[in-house]
N, CA, C and O atoms as a DFTB+ gen file, in Angstrom:
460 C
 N C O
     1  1    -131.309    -236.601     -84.368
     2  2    -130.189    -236.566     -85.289
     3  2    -129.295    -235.366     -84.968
     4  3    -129.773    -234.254     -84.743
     5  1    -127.839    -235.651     -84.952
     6  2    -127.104    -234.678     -84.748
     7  2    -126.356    -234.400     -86.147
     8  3    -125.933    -235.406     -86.717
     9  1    -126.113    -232.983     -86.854
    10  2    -125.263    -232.593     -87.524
    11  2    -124.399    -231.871     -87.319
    12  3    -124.545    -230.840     -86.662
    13  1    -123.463    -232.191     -87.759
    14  2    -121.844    -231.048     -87.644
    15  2    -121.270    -230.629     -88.841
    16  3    -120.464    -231.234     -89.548
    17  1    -121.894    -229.258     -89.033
    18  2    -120.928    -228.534     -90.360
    19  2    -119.770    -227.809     -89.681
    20  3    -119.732    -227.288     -88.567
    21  1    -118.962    -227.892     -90.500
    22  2    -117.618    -227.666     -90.525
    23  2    -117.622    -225.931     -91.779
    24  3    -118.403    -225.671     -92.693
    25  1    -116.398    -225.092     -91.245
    26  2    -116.072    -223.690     -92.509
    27  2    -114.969    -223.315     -91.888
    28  3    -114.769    -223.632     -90.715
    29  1    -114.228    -222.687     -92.504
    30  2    -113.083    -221.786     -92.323
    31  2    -112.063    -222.847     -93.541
    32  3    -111.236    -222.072     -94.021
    33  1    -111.943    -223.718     -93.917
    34  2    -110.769    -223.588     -94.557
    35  2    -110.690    -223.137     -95.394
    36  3    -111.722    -222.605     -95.803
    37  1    -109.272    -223.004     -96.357
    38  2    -108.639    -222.002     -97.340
    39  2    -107.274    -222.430     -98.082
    40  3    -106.833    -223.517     -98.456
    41  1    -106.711    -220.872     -98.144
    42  2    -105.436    -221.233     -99.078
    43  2    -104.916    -220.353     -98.388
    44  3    -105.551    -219.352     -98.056
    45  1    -103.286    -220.622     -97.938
    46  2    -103.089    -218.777     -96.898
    47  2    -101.556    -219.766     -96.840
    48  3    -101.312    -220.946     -96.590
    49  1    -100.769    -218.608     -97.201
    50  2     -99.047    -218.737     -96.943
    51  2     -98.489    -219.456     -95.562
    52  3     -98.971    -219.233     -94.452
    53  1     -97.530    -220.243     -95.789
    54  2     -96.643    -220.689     -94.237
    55  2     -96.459    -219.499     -93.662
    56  3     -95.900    -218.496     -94.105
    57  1     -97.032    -219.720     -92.527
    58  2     -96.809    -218.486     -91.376
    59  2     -98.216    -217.416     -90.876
    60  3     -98.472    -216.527     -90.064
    61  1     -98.956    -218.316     -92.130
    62  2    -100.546    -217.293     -91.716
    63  2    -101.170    -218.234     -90.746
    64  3    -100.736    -219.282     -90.266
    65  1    -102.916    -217.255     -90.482
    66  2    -103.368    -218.267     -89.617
    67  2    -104.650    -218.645     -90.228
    68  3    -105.077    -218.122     -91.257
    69  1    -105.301    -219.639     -89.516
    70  2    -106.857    -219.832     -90.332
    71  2    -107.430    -220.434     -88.498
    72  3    -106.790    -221.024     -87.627
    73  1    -108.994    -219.897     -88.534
    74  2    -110.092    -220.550     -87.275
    75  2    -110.776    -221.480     -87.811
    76  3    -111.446    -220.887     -88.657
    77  1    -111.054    -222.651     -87.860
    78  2    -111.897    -223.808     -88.106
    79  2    -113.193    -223.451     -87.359
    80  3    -113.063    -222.713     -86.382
    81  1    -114.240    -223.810     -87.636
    82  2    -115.196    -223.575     -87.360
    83  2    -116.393    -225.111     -87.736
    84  3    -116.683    -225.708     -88.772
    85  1    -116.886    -225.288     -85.982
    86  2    -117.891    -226.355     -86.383
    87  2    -118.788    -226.672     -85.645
    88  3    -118.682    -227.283     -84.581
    89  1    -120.282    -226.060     -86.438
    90  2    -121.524    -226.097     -85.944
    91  2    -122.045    -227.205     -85.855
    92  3    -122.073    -228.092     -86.708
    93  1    -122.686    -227.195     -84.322
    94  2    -123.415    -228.645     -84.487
    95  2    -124.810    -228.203     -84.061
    96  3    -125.006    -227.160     -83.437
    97  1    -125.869    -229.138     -84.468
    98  2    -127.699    -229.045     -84.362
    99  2    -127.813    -230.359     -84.172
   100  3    -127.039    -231.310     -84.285
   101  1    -129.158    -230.200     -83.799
   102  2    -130.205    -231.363     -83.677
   103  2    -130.808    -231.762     -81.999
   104  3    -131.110    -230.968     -81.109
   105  1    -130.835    -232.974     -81.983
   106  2    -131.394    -232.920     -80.411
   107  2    -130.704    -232.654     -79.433
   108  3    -129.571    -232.423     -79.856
   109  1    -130.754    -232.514     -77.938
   110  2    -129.865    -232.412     -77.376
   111  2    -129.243    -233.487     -76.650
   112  3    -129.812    -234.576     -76.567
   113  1    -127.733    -233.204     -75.933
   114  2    -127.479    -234.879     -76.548
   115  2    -126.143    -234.207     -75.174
   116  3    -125.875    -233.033     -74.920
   117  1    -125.673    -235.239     -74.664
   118  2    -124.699    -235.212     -73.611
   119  2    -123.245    -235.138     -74.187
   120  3    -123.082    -236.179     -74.822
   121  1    -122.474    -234.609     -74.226
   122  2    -121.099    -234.444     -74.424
   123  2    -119.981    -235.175     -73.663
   124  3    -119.600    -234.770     -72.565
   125  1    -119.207    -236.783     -74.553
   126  2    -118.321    -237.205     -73.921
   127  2    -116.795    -236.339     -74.325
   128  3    -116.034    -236.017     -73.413
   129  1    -116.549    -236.096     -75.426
   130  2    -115.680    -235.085     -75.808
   131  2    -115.532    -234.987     -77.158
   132  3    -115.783    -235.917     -77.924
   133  1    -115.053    -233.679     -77.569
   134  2    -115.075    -233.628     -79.166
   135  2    -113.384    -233.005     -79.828
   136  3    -112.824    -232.239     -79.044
   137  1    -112.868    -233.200     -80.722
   138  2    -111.721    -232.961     -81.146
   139  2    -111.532    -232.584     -82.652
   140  3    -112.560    -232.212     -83.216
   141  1    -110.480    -232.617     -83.334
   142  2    -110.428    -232.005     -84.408
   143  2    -109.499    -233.328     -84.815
   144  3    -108.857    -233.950     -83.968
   145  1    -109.520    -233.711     -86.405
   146  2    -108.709    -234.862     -87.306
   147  2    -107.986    -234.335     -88.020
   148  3    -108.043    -233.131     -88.269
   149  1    -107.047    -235.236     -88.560
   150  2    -106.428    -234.603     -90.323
   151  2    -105.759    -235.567     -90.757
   152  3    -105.030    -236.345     -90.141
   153  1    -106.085    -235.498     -92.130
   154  2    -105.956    -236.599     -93.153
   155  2    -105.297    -236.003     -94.319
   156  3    -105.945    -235.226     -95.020
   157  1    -103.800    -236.346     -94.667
   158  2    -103.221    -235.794     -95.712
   159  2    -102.842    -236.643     -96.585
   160  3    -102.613    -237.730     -96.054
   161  1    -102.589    -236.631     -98.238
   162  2    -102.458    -237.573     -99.111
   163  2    -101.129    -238.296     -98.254
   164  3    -100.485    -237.562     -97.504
   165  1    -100.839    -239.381     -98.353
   166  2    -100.134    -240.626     -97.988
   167  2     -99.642    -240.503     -96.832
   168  3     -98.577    -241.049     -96.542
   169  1    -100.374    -239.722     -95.925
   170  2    -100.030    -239.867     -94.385
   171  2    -101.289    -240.510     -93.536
   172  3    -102.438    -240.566     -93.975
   173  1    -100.872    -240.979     -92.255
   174  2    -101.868    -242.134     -91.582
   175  2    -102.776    -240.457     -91.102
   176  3    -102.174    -239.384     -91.085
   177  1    -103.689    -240.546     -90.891
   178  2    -104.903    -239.858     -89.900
   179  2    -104.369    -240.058     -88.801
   180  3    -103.972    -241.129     -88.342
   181  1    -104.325    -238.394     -88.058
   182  2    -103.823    -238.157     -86.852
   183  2    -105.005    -237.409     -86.283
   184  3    -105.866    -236.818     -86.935
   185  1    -104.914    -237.528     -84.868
   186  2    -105.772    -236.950     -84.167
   187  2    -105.104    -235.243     -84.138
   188  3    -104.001    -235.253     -84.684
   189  1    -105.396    -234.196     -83.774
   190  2    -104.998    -233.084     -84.160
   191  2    -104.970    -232.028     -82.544
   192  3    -104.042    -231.268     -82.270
   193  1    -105.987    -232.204     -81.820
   194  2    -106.283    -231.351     -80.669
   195  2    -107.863    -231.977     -80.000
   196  3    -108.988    -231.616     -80.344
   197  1    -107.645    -232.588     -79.382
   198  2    -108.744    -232.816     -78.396
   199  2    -109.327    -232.240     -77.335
   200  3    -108.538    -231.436     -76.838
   201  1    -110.684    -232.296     -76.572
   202  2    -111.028    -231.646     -75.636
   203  2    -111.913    -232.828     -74.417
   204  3    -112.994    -233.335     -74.720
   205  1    -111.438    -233.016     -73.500
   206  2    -113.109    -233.761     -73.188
   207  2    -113.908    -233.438     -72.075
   208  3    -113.607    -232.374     -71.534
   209  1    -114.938    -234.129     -71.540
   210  2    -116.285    -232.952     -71.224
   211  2    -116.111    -232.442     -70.117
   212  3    -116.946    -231.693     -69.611
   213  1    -114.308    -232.959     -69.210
   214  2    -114.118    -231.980     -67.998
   215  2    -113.193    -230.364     -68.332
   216  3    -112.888    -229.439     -67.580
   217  1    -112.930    -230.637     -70.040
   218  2    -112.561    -229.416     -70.696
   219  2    -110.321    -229.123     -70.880
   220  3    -109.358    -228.414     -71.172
   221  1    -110.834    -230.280     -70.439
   222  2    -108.815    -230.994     -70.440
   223  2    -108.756    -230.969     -71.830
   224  3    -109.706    -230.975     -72.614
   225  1    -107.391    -230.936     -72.110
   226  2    -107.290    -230.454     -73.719
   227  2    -106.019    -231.511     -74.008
   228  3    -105.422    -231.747     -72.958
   229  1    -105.549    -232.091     -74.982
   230  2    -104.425    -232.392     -75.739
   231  2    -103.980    -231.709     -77.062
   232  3    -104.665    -230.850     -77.617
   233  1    -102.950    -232.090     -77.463
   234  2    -102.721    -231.380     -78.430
   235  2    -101.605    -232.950     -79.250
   236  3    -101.346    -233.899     -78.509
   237  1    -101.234    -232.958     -80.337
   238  2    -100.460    -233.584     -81.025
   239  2     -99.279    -232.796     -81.115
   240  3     -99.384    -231.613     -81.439
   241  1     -97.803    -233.462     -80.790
   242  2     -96.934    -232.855     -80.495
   243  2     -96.394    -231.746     -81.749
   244  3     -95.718    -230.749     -81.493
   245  1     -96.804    -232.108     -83.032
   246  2     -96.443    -231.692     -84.177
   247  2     -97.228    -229.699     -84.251
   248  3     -96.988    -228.800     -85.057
   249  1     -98.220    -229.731     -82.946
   250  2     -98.895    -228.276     -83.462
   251  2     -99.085    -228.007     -82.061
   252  3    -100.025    -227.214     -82.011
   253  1     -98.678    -228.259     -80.896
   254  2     -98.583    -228.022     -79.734
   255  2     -98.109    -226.177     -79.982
   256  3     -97.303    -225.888     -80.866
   257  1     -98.623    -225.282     -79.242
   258  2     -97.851    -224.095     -78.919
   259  2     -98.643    -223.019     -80.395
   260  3     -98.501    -221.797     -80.360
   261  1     -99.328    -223.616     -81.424
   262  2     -99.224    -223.280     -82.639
   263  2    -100.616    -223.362     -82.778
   264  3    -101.260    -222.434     -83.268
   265  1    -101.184    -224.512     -82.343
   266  2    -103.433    -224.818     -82.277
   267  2    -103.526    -224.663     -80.973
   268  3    -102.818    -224.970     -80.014
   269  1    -104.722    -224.028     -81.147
   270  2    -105.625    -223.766     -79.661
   271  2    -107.041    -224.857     -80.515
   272  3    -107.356    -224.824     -81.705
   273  1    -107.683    -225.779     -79.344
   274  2    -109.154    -226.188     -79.124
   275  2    -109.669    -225.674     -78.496
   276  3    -109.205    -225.733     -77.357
   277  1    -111.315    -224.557     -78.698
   278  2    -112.442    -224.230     -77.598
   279  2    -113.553    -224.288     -78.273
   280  3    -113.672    -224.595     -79.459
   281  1    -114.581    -223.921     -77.343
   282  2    -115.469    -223.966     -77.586
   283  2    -116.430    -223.161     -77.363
   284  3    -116.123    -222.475     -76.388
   285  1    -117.810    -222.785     -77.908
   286  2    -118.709    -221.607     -77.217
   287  2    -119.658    -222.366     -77.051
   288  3    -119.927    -223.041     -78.045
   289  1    -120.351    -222.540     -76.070
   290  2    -121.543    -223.504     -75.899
   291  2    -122.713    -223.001     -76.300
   292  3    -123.416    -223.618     -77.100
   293  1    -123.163    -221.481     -75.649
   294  2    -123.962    -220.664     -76.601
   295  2    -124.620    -220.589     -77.769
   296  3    -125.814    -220.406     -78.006
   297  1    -123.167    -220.848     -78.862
   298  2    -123.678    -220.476     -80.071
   299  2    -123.418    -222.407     -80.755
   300  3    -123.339    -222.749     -81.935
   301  1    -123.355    -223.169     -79.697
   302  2    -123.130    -224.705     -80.017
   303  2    -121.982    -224.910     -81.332
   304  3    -122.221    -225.564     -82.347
   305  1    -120.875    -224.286     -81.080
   306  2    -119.996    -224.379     -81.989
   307  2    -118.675    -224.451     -81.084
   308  3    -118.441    -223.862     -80.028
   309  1    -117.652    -225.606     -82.019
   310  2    -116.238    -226.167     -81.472
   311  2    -115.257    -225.482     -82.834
   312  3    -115.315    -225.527     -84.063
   313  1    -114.458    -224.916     -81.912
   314  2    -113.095    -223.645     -82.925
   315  2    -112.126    -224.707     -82.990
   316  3    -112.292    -225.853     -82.572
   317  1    -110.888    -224.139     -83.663
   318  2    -109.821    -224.737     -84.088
   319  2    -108.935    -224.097     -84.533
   320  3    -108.501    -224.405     -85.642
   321  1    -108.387    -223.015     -83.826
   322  2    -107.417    -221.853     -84.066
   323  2    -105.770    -222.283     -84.535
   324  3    -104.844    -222.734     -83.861
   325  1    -105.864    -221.940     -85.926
   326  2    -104.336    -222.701     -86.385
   327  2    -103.652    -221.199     -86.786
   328  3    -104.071    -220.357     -87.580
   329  1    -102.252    -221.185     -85.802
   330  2    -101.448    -220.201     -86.316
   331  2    -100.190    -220.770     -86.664
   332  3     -99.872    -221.942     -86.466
   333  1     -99.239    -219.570     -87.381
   334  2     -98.128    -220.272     -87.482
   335  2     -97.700    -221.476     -88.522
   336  3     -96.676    -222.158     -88.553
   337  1     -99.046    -221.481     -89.487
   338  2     -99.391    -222.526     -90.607
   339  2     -97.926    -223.059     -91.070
   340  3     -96.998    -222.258     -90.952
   341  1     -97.722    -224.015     -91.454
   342  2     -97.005    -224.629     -92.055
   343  2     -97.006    -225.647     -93.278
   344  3     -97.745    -226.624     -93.154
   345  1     -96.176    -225.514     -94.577
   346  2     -96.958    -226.765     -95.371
   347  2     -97.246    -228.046     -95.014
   348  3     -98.021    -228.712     -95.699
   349  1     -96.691    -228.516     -93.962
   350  2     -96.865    -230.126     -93.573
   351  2     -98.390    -230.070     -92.679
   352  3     -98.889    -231.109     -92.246
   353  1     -99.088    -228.600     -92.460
   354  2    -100.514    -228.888     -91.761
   355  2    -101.498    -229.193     -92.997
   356  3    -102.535    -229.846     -92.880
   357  1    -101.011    -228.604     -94.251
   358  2    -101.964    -228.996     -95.143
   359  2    -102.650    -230.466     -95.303
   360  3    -102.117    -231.562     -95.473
   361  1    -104.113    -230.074     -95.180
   362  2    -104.825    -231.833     -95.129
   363  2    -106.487    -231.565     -95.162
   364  3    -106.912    -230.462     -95.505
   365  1    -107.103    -232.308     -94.901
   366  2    -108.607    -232.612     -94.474
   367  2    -108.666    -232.340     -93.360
   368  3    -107.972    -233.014     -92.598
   369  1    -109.685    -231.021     -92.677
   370  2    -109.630    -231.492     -91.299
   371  2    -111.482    -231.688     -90.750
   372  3    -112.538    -231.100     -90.984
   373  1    -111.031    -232.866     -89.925
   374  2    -112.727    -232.926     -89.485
   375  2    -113.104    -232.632     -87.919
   376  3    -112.572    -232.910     -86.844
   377  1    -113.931    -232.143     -88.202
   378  2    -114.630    -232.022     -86.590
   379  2    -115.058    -233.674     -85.895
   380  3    -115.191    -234.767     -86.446
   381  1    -115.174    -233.285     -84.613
   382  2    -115.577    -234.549     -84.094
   383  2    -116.531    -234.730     -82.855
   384  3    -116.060    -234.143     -81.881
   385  1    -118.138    -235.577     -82.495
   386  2    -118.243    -234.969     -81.625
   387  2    -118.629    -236.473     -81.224
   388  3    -119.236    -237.255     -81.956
   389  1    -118.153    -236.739     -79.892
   390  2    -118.579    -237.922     -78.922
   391  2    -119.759    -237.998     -78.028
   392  3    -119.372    -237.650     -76.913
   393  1    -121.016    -238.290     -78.003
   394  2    -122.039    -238.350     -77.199
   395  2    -122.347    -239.501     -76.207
   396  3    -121.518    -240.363     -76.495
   397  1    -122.984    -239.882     -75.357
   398  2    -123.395    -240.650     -74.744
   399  2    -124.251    -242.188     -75.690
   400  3    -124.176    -243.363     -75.330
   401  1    -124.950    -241.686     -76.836
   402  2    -125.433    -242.420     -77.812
   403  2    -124.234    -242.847     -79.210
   404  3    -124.197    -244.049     -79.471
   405  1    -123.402    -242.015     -79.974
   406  2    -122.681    -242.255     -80.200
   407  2    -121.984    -241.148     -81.175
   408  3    -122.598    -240.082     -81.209
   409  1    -120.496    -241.241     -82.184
   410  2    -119.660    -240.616     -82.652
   411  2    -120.450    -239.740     -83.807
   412  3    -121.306    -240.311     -84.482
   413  1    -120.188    -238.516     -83.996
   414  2    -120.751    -237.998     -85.268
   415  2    -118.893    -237.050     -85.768
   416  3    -117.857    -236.661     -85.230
   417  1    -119.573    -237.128     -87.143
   418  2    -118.064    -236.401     -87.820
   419  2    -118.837    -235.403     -89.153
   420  3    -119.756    -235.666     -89.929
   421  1    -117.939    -234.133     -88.964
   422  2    -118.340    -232.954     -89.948
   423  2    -117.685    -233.484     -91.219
   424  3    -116.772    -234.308     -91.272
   425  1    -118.287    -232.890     -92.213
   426  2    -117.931    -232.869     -93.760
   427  2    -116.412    -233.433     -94.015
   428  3    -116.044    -234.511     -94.482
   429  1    -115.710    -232.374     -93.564
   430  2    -114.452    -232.309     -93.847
   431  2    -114.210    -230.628     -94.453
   432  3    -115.093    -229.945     -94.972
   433  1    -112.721    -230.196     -94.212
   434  2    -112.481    -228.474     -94.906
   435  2    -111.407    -228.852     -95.019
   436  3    -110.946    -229.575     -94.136
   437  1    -110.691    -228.523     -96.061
   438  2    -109.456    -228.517     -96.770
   439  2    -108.648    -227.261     -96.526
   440  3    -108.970    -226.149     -96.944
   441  1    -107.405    -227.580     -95.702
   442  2    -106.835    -226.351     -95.443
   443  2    -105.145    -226.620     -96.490
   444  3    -104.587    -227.714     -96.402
   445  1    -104.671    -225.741     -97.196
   446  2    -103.901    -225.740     -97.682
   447  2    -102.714    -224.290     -97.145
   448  3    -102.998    -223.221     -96.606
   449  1    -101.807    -224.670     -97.435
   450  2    -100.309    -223.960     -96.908
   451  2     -99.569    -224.060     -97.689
   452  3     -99.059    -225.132     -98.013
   453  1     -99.277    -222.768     -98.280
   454  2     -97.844    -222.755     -99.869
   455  2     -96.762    -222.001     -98.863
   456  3     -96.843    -221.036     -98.102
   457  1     -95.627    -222.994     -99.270
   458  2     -94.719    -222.160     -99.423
   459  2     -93.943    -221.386     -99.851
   460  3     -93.145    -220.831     -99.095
């Protein structure tokens, strides 16, 4: 069994920053790639910043320049560095991790942005 907790979200002004943070455990397990979601009241679920297991990165054009995706393998945890906050990032965001067996998804952390 694999789990993925998710921490770092908050409440922090347009223009601050917040690190997402998301631990994963359990057996060990092959890495096809893992990314970050977000889900805001009456908007569709967007993919947010991806990574995959040759370490190629995307980004969604809306936070390009603004989110960084990495990772520490070490401490088996995937970051999510949001600067430059804005109210339209406010949402749900989930971790994501793709294996060879199949998809697992963290809790969810609620990041909010006042302007």
């Amino acid at each position: 069994q694999v789990q993925l907790v998710e921490s770092g979200g908050g409440l922090v002004q347009a223009g601050g920053s917040l690190r997402l943070s998301c631990v994963t455990s359990g057996s060990s397990f092959v890495v096809k790639s893992m990314g970050w979601y977000r889900q805001a009241p009456g908007k569709q679920g967007e993919l947010v910043a991806a990574m995959s297991s040759g370490g190629t990165t995307n980004y969604a054009d809306s936070v390009k320049g603004r989110f960084t995706i990495s990772r520490d393998n070490a401490k088996n945890t995937m970051y999510l560095q949001m600067n430059s906050l804005k109210p339209e990032d406010t949402a749900v965001y989930y971790c994501n991790l793709r294996t060879m067996i199949q998809s697992y998804w963290g809790q969810g952390t609620q990041v909010t942005v006042s302007s």
